[in-house]
CHARMM internal coordinates of N, CA and C (Angstrom, degrees):
IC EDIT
DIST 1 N 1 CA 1.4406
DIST 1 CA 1 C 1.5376
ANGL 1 N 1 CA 1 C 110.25
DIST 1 C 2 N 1.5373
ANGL 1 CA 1 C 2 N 129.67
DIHE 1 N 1 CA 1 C 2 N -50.66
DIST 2 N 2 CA 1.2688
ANGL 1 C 2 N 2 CA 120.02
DIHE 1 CA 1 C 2 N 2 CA 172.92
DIST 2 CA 2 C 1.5343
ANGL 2 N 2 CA 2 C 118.58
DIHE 1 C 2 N 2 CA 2 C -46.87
DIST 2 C 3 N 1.6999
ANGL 2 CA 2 C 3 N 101.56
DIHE 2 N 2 CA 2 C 3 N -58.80
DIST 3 N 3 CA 1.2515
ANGL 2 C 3 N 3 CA 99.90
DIHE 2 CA 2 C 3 N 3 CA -178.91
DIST 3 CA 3 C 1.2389
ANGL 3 N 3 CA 3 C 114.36
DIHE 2 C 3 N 3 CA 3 C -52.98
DIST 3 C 4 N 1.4417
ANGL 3 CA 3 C 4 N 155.58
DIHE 3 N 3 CA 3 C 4 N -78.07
DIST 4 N 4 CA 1.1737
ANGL 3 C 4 N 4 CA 145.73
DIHE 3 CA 3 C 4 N 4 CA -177.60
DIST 4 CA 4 C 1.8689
ANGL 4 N 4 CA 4 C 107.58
DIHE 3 C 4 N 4 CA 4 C -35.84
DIST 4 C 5 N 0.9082
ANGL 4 CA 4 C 5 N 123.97
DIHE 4 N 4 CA 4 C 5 N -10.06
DIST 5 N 5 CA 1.8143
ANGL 4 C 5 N 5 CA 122.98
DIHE 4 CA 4 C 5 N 5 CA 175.76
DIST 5 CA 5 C 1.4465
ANGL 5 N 5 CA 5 C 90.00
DIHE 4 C 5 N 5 CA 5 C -98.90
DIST 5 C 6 N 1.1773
ANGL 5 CA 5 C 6 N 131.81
DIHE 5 N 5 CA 5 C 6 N -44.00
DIST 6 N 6 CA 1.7300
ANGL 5 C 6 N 6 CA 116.78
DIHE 5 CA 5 C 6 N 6 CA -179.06
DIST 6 CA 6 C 1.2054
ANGL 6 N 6 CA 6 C 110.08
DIHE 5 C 6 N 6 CA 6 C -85.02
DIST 6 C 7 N 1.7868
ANGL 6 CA 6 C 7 N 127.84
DIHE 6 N 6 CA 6 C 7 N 1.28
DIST 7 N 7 CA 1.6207
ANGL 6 C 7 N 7 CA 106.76
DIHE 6 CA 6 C 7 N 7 CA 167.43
DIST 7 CA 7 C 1.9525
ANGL 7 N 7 CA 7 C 99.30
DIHE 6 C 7 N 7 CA 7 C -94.47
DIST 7 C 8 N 1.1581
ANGL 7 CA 7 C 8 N 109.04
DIHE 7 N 7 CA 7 C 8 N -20.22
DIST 8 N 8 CA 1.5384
ANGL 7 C 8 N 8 CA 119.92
DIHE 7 CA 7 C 8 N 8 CA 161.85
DIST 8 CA 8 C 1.2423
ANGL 8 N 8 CA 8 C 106.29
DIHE 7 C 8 N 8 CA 8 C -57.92
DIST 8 C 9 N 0.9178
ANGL 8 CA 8 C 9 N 136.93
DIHE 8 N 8 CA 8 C 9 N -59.05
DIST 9 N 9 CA 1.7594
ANGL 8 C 9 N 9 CA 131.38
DIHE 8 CA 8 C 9 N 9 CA 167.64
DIST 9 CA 9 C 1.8495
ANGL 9 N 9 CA 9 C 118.31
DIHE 8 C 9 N 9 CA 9 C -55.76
DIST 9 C 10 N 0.9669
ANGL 9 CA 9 C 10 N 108.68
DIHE 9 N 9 CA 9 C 10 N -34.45
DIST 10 N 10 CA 1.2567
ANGL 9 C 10 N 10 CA 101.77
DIHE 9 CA 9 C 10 N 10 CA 168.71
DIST 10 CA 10 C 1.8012
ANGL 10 N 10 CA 10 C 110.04
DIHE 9 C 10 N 10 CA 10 C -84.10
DIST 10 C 11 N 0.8739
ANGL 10 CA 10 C 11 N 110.28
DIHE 10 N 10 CA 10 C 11 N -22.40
DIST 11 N 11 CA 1.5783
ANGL 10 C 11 N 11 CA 111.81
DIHE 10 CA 10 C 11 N 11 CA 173.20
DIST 11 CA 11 C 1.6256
ANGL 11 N 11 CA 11 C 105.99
DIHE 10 C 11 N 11 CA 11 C -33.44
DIST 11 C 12 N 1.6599
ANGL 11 CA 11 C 12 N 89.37
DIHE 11 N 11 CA 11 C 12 N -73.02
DIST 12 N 12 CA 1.3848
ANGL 11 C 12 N 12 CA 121.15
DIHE 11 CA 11 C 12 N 12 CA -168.97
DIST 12 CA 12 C 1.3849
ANGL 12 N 12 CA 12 C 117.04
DIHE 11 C 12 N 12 CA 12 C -59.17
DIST 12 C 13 N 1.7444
ANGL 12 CA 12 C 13 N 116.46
DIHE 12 N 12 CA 12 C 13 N -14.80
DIST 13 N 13 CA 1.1596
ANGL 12 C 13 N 13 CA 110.69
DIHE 12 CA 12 C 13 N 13 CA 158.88
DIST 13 CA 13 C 1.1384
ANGL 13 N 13 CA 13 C 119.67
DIHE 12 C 13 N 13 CA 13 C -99.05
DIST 13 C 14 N 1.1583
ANGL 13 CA 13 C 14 N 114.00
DIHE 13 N 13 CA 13 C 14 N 64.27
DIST 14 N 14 CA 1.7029
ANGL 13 C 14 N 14 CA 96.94
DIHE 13 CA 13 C 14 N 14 CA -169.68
DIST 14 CA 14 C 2.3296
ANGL 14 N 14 CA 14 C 86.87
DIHE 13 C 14 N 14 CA 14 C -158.43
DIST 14 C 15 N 1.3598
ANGL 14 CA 14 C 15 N 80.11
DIHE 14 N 14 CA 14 C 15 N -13.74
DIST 15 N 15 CA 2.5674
ANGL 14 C 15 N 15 CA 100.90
DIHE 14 CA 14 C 15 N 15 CA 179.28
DIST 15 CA 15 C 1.6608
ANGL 15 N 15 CA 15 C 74.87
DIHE 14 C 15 N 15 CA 15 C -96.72
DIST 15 C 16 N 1.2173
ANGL 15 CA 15 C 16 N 149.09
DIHE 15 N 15 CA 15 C 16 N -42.55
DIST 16 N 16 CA 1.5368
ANGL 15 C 16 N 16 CA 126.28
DIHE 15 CA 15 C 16 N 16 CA -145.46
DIST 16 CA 16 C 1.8183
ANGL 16 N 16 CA 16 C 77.54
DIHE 15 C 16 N 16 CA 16 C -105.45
DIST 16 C 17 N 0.8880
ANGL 16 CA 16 C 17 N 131.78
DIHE 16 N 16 CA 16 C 17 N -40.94
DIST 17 N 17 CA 1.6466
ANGL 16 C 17 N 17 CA 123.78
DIHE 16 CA 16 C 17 N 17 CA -166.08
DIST 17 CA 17 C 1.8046
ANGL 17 N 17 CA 17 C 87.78
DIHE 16 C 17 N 17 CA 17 C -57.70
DIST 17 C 18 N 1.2352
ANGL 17 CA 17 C 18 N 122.48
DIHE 17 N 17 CA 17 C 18 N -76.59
DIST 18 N 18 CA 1.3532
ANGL 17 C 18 N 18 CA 110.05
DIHE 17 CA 17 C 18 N 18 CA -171.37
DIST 18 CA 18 C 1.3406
ANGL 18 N 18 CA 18 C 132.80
DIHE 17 C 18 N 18 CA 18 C -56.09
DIST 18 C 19 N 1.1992
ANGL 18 CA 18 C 19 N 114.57
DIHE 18 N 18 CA 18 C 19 N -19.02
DIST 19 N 19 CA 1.6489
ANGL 18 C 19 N 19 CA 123.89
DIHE 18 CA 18 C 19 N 19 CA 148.40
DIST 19 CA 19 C 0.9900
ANGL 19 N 19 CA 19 C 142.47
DIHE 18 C 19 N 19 CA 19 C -51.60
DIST 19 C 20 N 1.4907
ANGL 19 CA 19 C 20 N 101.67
DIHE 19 N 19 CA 19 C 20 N -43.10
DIST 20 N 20 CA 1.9074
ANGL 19 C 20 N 20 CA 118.62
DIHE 19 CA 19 C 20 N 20 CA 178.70
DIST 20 CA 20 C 1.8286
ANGL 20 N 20 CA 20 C 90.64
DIHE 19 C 20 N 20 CA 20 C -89.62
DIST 20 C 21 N 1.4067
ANGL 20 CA 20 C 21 N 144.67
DIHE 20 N 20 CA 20 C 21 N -14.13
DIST 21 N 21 CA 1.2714
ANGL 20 C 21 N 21 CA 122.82
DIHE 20 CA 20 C 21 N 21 CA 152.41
DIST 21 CA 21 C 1.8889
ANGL 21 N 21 CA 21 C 115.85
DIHE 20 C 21 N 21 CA 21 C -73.01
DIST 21 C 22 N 0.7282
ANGL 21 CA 21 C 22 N 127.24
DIHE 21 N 21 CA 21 C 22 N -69.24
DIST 22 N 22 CA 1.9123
ANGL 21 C 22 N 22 CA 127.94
DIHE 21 CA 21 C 22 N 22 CA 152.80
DIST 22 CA 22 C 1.0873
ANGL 22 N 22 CA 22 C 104.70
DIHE 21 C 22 N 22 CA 22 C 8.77
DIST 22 C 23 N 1.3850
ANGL 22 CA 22 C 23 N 125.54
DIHE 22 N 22 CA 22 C 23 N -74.93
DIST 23 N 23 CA 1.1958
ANGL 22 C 23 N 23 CA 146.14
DIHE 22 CA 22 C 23 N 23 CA -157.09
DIST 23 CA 23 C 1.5705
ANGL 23 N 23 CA 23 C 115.33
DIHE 22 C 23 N 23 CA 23 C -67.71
DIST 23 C 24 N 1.8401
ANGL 23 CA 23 C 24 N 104.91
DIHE 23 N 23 CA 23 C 24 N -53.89
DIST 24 N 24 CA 1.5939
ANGL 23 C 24 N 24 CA 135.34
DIHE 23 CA 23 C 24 N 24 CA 158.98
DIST 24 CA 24 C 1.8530
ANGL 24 N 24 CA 24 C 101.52
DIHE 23 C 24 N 24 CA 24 C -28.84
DIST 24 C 25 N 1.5247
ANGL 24 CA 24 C 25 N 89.17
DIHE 24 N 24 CA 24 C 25 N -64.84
DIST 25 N 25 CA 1.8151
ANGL 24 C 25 N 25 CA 81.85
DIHE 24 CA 24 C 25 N 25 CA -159.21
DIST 25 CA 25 C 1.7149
ANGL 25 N 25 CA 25 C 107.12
DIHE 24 C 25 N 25 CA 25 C -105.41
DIST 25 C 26 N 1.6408
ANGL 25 CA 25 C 26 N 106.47
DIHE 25 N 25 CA 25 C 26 N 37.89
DIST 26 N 26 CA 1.2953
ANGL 25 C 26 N 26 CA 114.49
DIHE 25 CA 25 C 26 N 26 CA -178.94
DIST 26 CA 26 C 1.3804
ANGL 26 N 26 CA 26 C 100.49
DIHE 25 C 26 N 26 CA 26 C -107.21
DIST 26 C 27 N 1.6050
ANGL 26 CA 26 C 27 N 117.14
DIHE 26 N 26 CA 26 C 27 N -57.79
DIST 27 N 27 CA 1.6835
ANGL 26 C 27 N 27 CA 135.57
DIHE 26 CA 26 C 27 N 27 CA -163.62
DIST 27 CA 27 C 1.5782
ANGL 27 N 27 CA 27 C 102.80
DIHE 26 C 27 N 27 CA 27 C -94.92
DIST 27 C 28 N 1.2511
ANGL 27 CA 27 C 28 N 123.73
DIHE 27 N 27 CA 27 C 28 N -50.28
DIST 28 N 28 CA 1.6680
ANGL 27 C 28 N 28 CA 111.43
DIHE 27 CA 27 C 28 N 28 CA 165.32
DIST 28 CA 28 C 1.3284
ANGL 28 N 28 CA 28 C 173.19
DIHE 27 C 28 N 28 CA 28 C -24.11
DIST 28 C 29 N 0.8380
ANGL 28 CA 28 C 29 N 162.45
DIHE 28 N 28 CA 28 C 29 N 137.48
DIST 29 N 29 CA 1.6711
ANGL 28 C 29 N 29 CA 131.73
DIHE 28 CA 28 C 29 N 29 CA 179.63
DIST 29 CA 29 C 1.5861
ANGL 29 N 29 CA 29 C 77.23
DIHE 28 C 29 N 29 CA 29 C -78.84
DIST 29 C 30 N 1.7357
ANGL 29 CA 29 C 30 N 91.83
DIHE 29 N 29 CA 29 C 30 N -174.34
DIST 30 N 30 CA 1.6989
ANGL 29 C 30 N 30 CA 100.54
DIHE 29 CA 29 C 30 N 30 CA 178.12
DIST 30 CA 30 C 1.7831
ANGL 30 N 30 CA 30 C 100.29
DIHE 29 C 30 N 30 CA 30 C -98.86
DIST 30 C 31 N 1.1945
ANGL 30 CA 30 C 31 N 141.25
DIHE 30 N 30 CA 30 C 31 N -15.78
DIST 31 N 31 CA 1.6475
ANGL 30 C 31 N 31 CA 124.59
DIHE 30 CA 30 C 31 N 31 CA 148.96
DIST 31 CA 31 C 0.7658
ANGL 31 N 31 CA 31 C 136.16
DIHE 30 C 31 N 31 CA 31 C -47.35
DIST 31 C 32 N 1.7774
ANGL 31 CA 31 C 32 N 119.66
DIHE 31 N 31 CA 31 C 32 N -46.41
DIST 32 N 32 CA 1.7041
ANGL 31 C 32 N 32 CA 130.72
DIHE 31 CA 31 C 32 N 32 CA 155.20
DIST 32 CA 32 C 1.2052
ANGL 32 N 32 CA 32 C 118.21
DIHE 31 C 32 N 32 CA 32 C -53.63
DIST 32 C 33 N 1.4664
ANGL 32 CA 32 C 33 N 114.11
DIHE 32 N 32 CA 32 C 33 N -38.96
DIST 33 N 33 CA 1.7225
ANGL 32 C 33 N 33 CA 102.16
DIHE 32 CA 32 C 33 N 33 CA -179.14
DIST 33 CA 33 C 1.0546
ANGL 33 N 33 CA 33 C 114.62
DIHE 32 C 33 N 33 CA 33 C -77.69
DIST 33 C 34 N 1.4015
ANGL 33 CA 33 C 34 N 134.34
DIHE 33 N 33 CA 33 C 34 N -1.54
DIST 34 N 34 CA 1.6204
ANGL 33 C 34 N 34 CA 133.56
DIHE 33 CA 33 C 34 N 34 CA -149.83
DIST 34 CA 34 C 1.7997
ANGL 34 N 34 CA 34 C 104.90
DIHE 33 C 34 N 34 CA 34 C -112.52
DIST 34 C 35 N 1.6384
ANGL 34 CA 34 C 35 N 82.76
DIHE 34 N 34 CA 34 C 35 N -36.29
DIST 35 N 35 CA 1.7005
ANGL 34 C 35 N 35 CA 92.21
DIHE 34 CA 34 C 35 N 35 CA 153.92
DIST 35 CA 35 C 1.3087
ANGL 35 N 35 CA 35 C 143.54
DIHE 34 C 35 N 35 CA 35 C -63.87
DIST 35 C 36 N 1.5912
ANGL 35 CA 35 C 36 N 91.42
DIHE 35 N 35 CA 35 C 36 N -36.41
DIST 36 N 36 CA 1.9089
ANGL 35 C 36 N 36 CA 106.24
DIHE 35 CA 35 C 36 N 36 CA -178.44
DIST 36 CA 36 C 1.5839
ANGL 36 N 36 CA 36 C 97.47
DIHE 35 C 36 N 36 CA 36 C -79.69
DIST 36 C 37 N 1.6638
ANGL 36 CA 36 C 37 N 106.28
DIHE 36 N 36 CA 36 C 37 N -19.60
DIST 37 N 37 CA 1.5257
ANGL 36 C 37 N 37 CA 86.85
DIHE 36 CA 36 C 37 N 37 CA -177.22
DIST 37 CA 37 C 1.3894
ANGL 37 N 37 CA 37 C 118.84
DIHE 36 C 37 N 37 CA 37 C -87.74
DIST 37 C 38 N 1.4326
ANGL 37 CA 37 C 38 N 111.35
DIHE 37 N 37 CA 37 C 38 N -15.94
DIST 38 N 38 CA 1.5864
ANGL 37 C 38 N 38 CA 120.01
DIHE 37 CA 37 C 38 N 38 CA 174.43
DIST 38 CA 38 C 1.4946
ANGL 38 N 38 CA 38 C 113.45
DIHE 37 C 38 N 38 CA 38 C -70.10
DIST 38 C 39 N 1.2576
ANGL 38 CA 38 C 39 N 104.95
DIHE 38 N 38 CA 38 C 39 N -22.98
DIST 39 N 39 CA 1.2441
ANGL 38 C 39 N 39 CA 116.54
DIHE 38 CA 38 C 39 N 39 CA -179.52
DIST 39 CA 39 C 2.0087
ANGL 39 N 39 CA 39 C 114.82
DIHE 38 C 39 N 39 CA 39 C -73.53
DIST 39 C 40 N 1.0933
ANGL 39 CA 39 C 40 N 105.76
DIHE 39 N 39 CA 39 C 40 N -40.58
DIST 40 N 40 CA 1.5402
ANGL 39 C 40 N 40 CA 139.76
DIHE 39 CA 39 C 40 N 40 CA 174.00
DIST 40 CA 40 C 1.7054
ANGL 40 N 40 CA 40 C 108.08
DIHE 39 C 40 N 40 CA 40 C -62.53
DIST 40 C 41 N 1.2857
ANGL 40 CA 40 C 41 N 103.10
DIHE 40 N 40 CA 40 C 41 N -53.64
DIST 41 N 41 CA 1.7728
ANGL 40 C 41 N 41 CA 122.71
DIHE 40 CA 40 C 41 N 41 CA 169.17
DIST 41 CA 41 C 1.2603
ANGL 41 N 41 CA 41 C 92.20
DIHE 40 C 41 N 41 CA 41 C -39.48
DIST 41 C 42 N 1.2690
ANGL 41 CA 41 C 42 N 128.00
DIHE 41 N 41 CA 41 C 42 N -75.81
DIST 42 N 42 CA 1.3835
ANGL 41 C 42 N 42 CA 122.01
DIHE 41 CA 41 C 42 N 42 CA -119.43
DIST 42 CA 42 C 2.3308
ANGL 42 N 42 CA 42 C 85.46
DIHE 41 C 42 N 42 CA 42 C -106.44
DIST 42 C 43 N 1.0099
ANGL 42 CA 42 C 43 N 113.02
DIHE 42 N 42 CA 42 C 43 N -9.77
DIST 43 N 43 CA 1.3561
ANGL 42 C 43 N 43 CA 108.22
DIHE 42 CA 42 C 43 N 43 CA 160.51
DIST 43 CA 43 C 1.6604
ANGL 43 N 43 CA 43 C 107.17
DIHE 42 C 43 N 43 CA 43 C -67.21
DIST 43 C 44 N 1.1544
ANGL 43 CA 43 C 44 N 109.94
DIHE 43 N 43 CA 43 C 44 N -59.46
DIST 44 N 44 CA 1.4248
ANGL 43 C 44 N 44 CA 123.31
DIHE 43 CA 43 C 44 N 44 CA -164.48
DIST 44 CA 44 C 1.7420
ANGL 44 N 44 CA 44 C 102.78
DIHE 43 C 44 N 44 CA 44 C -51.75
DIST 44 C 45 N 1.5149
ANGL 44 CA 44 C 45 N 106.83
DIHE 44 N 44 CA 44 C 45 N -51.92
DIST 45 N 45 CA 1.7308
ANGL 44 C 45 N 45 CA 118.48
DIHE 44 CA 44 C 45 N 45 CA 174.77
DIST 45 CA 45 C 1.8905
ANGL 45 N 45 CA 45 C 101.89
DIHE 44 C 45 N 45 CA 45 C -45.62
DIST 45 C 46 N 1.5959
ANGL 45 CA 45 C 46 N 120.04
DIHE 45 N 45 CA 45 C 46 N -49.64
DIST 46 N 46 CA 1.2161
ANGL 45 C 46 N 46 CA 86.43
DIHE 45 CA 45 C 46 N 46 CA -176.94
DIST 46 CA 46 C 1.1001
ANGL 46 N 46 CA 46 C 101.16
DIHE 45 C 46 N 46 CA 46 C -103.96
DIST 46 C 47 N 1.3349
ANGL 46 CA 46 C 47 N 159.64
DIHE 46 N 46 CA 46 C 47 N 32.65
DIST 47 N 47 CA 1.5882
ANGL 46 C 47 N 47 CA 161.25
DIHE 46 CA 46 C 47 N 47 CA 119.48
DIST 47 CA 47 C 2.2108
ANGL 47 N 47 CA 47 C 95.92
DIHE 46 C 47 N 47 CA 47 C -27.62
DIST 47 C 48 N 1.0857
ANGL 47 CA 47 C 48 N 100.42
DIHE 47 N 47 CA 47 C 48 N -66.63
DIST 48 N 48 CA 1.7181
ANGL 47 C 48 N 48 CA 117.01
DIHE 47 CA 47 C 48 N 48 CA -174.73
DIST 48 CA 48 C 1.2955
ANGL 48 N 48 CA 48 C 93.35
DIHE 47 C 48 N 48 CA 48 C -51.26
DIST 48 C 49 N 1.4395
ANGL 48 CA 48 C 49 N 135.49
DIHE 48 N 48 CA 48 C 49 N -70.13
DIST 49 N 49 CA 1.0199
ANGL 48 C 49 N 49 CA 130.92
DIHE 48 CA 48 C 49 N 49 CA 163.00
DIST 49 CA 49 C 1.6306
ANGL 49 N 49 CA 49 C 144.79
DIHE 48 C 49 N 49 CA 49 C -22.38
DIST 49 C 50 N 1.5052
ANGL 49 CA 49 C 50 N 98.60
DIHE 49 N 49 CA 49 C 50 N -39.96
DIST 50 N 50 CA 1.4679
ANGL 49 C 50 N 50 CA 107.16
DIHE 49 CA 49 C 50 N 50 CA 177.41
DIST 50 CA 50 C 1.9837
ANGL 50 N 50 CA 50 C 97.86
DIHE 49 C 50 N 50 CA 50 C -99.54
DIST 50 C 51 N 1.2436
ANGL 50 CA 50 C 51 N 115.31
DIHE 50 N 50 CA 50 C 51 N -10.98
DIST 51 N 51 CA 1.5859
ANGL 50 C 51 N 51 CA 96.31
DIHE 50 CA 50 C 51 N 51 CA 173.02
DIST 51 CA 51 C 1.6631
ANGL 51 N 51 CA 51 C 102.35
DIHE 50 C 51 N 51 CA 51 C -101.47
DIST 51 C 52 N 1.4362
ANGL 51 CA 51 C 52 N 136.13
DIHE 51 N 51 CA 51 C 52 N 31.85
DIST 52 N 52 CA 0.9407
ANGL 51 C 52 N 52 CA 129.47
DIHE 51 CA 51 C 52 N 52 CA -165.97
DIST 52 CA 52 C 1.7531
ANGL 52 N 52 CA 52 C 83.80
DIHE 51 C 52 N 52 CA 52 C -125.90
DIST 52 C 53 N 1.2202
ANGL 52 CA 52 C 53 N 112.87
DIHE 52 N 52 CA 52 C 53 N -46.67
DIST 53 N 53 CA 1.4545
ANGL 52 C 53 N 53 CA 112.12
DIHE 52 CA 52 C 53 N 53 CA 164.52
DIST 53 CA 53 C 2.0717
ANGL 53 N 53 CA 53 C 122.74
DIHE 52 C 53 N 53 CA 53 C -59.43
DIST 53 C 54 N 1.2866
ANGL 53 CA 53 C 54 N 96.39
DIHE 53 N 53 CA 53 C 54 N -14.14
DIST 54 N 54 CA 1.7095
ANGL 53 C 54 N 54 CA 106.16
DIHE 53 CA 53 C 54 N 54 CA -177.25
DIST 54 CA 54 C 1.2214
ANGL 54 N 54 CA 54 C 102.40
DIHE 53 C 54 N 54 CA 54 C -65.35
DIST 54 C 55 N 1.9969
ANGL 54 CA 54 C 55 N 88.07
DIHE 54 N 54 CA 54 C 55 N -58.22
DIST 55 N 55 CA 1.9698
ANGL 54 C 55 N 55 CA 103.37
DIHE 54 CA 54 C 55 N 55 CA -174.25
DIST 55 CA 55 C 1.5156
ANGL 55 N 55 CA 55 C 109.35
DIHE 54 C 55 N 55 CA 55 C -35.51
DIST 55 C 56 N 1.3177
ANGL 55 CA 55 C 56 N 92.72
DIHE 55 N 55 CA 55 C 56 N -53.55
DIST 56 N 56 CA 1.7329
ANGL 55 C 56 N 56 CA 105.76
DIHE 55 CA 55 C 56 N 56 CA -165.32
DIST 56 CA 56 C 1.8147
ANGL 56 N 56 CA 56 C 116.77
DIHE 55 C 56 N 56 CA 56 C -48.31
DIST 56 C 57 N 1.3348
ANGL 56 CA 56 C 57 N 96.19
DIHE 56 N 56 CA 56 C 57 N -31.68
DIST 57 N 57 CA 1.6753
ANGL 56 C 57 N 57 CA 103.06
DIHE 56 CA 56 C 57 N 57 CA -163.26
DIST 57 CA 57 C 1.6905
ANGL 57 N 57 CA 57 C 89.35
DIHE 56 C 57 N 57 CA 57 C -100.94
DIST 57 C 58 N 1.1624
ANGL 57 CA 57 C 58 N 127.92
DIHE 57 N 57 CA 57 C 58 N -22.70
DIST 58 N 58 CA 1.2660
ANGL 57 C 58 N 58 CA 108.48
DIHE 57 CA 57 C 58 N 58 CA 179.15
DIST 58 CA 58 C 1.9206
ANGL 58 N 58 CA 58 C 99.92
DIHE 57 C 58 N 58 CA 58 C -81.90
DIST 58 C 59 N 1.1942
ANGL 58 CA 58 C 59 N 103.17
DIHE 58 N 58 CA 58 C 59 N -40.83
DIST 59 N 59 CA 2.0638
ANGL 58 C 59 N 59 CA 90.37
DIHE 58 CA 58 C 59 N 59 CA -178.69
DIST 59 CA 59 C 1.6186
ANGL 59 N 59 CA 59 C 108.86
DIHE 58 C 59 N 59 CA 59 C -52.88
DIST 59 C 60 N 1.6990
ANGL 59 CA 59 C 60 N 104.52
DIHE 59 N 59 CA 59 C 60 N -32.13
DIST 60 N 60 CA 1.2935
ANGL 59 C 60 N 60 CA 107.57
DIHE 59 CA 59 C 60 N 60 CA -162.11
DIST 60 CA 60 C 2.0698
ANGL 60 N 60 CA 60 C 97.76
DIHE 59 C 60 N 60 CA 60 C -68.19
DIST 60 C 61 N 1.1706
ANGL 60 CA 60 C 61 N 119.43
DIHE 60 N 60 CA 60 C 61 N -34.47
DIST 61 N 61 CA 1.6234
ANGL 60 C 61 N 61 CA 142.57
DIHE 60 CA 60 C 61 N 61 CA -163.59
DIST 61 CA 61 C 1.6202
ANGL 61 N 61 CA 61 C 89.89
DIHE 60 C 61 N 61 CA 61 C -47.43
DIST 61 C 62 N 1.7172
ANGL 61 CA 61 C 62 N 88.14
DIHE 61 N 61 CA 61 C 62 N -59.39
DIST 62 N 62 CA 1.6461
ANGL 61 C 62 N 62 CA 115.60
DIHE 61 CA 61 C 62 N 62 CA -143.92
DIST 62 CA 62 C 2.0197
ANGL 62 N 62 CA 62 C 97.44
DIHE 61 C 62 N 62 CA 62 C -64.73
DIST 62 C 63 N 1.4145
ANGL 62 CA 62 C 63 N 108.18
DIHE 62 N 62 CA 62 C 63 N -28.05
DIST 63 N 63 CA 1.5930
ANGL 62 C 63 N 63 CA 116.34
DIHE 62 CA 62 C 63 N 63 CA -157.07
DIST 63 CA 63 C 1.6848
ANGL 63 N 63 CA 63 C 92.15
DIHE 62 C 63 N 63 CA 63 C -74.39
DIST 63 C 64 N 1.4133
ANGL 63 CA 63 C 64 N 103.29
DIHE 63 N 63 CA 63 C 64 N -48.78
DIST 64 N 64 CA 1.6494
ANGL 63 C 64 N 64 CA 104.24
DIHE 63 CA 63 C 64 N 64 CA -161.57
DIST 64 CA 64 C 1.5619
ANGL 64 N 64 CA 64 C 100.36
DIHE 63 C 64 N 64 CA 64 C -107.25
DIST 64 C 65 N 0.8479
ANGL 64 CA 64 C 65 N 135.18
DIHE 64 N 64 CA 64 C 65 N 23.02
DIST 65 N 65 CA 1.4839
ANGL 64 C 65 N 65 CA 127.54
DIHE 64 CA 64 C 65 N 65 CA -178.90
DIST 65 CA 65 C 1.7779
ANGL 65 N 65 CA 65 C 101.63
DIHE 64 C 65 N 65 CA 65 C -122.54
DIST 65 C 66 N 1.0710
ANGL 65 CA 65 C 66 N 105.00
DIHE 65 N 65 CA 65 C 66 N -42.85
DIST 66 N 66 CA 2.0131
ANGL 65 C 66 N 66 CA 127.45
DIHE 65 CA 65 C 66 N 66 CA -125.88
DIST 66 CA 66 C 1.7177
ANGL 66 N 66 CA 66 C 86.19
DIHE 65 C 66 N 66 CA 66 C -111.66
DIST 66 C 67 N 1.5656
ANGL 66 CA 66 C 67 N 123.08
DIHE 66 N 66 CA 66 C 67 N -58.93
DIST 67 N 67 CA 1.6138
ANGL 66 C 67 N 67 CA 103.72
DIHE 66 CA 66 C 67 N 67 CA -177.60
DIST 67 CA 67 C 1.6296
ANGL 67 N 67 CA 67 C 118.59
DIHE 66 C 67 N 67 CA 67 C -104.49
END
COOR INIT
IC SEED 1 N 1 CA 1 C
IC BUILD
């Protein structure tokens, strides 16, 4: 049950990630947006990072729990 509520949470970050770019290169100059987006990059880099560690602990769950 969590897990399916935390891939629901990542859903939802992923409708606000393409929004908060929309928005970036809607209201901005293009220097400010290029910043907020570098800024955004490098959240997202360790976002990938911390669900690459999820994968890991859920295969790890599945090996010793699950067969």
């Amino acid at each position: 049950m969590r897990l399916t509520t935390f891939f629901g949470q990542f859903r939802a970050i992923g409708i606000n990630y393409n929004q908060i770019v929309k928005a970036l290169n809607s209201n901005f100059a293009e220097k400010k947006a290029l910043a907020c987006l570098y800024k955004l990059e490098q959240a997202t880099i360790e976002l990938v990072g911390l669900n690459k560690k999820v994968i890991e602990l859920t295969h790890e769950f599945e090996q010793k729990h699950l067969r």
